[in-house]
Structure formats: C-alpha cells, structure tokens
C-alpha positions in Angstrom: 193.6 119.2 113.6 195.1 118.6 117.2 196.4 115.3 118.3 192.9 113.9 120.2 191.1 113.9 117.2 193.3 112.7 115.4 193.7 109.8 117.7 190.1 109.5 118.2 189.6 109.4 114.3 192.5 107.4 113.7 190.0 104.5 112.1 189.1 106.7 109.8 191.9 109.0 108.8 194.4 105.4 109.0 193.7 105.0 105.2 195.1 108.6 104.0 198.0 107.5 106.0 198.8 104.4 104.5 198.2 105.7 101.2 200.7 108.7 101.9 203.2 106.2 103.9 202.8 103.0 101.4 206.1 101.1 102.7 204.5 101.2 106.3 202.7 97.9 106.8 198.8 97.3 108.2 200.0 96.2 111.3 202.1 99.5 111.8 199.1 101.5 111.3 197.1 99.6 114.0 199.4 100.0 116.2 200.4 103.3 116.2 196.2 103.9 116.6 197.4 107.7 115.8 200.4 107.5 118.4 202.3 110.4 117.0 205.1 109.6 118.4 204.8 106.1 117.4 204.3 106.6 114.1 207.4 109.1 113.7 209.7 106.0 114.7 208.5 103.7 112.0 208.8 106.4 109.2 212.2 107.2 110.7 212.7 103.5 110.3 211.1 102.9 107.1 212.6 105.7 105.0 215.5 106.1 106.9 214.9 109.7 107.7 215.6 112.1 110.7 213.4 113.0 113.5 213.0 116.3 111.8 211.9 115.3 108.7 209.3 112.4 110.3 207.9 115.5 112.1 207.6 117.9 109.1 205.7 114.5 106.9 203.2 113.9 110.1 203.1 118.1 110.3 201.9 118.2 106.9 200.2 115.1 107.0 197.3 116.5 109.9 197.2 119.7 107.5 196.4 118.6 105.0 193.3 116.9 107.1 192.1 120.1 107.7 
C-alpha cells in the first residue's frame, strides 16, 4: 500500500494504528492524518526508539494492510 492511500484512508486505517501503537494518544493520530513522517516522530518519542526502528514498525505496519 503506497503512502496516498494510505493518507487518503487514514480515517479508516487510524484504528489498526492505535490498536498497534496503544501509548500514542487520539489526538496524535488526528494529527498525523497518515503523515508518515509525522507519525515516525511520535513513535520515536513515545517508545523511545530510533529512526530506524519507527520506519521498520510503520514499514510493517502498511504491510500488513495489504
């Protein structure tokens, strides 16, 4: 799944996210309105990981959409 969809779908795919990402909050999720790069920030921030590792959770995150 490539980034437009997900960002045009983002009202419907923002549920799997924050049951996958629980300690980000509602707010986070309407904001980042499927804003990859958004979104990698806050679970940079949240969990304390690396870029690398934000990318690899969104990676598998939009494959497992598929």
């Amino acid at each position: 799944m490539n980034k437009d969809i997900i960002e045009g779908n983002w009202n419907q795919l923002k549920g799997k996210a924050q049951s996958k990402w629980g300690k980000l909050s509602d707010d986070v999720f309407d904001v980042a309105e499927g804003n990859r790069t958004y979104l990698c920030g806050k679970l940079q921030e949240q969990y304390g990981w690396d870029r690398d590792r934000a990318e690899r959770e969104i990676d598998e995150f939009e494959r497992t959409l598929n």
